[in-house]
C-alpha positions as CSV (number, residue, x, y, z in Angstrom):
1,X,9.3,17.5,26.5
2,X,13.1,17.4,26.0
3,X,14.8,20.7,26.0
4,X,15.2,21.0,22.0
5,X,11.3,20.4,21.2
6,X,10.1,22.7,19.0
7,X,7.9,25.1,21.5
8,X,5.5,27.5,19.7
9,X,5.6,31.0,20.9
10,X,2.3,32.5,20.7
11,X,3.1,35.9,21.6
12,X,4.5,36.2,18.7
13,X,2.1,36.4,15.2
14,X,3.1,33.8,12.5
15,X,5.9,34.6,9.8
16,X,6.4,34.8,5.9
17,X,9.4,36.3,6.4
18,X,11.6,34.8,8.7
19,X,12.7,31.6,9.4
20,X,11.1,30.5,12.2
21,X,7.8,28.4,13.2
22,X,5.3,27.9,13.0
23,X,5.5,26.3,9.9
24,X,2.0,25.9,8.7
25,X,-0.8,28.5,10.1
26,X,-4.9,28.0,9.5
27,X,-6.2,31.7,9.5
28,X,-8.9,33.7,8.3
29,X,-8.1,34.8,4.6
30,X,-8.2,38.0,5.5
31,X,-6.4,38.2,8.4
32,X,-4.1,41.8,9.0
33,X,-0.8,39.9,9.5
34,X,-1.2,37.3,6.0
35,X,-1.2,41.1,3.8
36,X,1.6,42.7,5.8
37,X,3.9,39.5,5.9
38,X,2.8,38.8,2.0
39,X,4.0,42.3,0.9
40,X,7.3,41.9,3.1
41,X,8.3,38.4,1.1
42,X,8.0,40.1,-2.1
43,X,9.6,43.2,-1.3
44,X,12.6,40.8,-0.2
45,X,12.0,38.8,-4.1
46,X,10.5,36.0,-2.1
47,X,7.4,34.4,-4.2
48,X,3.8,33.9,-2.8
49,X,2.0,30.8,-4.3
50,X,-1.4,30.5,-4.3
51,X,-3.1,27.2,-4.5
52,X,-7.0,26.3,-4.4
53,X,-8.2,24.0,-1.4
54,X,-11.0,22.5,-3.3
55,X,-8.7,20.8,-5.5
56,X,-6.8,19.3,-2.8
57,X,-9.0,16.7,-1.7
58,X,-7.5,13.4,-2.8
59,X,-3.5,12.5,-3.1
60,X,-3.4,12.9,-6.4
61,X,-5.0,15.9,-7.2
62,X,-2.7,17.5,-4.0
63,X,0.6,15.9,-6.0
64,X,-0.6,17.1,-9.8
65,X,-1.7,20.9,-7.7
66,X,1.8,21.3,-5.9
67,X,3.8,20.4,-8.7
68,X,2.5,22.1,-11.5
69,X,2.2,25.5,-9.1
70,X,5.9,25.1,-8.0
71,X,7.3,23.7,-11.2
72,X,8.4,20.5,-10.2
73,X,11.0,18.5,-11.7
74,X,9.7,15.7,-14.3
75,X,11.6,12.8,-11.7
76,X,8.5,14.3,-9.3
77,X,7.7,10.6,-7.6
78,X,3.5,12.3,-6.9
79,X,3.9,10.7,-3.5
80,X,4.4,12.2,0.5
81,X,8.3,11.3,0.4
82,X,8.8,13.3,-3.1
83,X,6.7,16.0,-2.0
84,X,8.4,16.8,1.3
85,X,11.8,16.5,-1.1
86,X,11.1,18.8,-3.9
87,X,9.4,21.2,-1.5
88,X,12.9,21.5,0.8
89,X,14.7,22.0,-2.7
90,X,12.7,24.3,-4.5
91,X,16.0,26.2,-5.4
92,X,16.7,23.6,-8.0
93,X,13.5,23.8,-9.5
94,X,13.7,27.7,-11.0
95,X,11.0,29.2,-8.7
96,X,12.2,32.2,-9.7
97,X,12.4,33.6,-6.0
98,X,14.5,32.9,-2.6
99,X,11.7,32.7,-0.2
100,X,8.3,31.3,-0.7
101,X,4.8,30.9,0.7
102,X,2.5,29.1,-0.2
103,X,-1.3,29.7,0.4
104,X,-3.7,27.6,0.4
105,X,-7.3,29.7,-0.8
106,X,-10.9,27.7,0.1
107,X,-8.7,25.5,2.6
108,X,-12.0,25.1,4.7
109,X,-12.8,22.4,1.5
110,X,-9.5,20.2,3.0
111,X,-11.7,19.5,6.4
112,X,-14.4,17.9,4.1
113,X,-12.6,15.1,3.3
114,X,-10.7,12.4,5.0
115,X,-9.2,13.7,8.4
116,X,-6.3,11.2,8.0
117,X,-5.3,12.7,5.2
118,X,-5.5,16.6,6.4
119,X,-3.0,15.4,9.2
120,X,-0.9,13.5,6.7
121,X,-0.7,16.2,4.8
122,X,0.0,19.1,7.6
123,X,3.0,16.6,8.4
124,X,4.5,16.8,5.1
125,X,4.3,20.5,4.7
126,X,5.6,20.7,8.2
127,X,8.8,18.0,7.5
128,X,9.4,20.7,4.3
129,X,9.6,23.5,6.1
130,X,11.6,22.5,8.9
131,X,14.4,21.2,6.3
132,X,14.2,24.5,4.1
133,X,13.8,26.8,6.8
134,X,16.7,25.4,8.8
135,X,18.7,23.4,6.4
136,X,19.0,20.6,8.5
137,X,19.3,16.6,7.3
138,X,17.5,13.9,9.0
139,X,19.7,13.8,12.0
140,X,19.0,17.7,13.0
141,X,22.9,18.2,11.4
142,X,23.0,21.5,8.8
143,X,24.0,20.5,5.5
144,X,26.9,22.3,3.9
145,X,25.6,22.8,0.0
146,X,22.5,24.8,1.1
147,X,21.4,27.9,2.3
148,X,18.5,27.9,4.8
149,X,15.1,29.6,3.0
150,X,11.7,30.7,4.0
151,X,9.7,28.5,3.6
152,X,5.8,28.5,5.2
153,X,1.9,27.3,4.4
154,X,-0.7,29.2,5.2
155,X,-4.7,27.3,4.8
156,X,-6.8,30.3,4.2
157,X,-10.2,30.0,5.5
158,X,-13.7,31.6,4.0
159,X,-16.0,29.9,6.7
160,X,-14.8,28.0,9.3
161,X,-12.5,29.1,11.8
162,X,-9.3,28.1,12.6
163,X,-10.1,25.8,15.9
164,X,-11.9,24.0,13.5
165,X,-8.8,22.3,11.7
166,X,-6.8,21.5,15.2
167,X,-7.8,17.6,16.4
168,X,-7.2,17.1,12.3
169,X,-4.6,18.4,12.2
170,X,-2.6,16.9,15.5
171,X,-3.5,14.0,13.7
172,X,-0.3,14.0,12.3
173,X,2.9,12.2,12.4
174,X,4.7,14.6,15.8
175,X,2.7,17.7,14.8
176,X,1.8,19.8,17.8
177,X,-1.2,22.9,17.6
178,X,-1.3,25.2,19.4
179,X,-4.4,28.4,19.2
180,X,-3.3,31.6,18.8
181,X,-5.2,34.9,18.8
182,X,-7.3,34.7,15.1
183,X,-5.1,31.2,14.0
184,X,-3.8,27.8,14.6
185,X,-0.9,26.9,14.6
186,X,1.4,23.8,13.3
187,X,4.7,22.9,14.0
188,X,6.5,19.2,14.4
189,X,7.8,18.1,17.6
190,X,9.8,15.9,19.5
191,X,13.4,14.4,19.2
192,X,13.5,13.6,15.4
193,X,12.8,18.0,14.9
194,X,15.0,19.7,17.0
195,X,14.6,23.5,16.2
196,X,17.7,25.0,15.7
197,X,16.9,28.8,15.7
């Protein structure tokens, strides 16, 4: 692993608030840390989205789900590449806060389906994040016309638990898991996602 891989750190408990990864947790819906770090993004103004896993079983329900919840622009192409996009630029889309999370409810409903498509899709959410939360363009360079943001995903479970979701998960493009104490953990890695913070 070269020096700059992104290396989780599971001593530490995932984030709403800061700006650091992991960038997409799978945790027990009511899990201690999701109401403490909920509160402390909107005491900041940041925004907590909910969306329903159920519904997010197929491409184009996901794509219709994410943009009416986040207010996408009409240009919205409904496909992976527009979705990592409007997600890293959500500050030009009137989401009416700085920071946001987004929560996934009933995500034990995204295992169900297509296990492709659950790593495809913990992939995208992890290229977003990476690019809002450090601002950084394709070659790991911080652009000048934005400010970094908060920006993390959080699959809430009912049932299963969160080692459940992890060989699906890895399944996509450089994502790494890793367990931690009550949740897994998602994050990209390798040479193309250097972690700047």
């Amino acid at each position: 692993m070269a020096a700059h891989d992104t290396i989780l750190d599971m001593r530490k408990r995932p984030t709403l608030t800061e700006r650091r990864s992991p960038w997409v947790v799978f945790a027990r819906r009511d899990a201690p840390w999701l109401r403490a770090e909920s509160a402390g993004l909107r005491e900041r103004g940041g925004r907590v989205v909910r969306l329903d896993g159920r519904e997010l079983r197929d491409p184009k329900a996901l794509f219709a789900a994410f943009a009416q919840a986040l207010s996408f622009p009409g240009y919205f192409g409904h496909n992976w590449d527009a979705l990592v996009d409007c997600l890293h630029d959500l500050h030009g889309h009137e989401v009416g806060a700085r920071d946001v999370a987004v929560l996934i409810e009933h995500a034990d409903a995204t295992l169900g389906g297509d296990p492709e498509l659950l790593g495809l899709f913990v992939s995208v959410l992890c290229q977003a994040a990476w690019h809002a939360n450090l601002q950084l363009d394709a070659d790991g360079i911080p652009h000048q016309d934005r400010d970094p943001f908060t920006l993390h995903f959080v699959f809430l479970l009912h049932d299963l638990a969160p080692a459940a979701f992890a060989e699906a998960a890895a399944r996509g493009s450089d994502v790494q898991v890793s367990l931690g104490q009550g949740y897994l953990a998602a994050t990209l890695t390798g040479d193309d996602w250097p972690d700047r913070n």
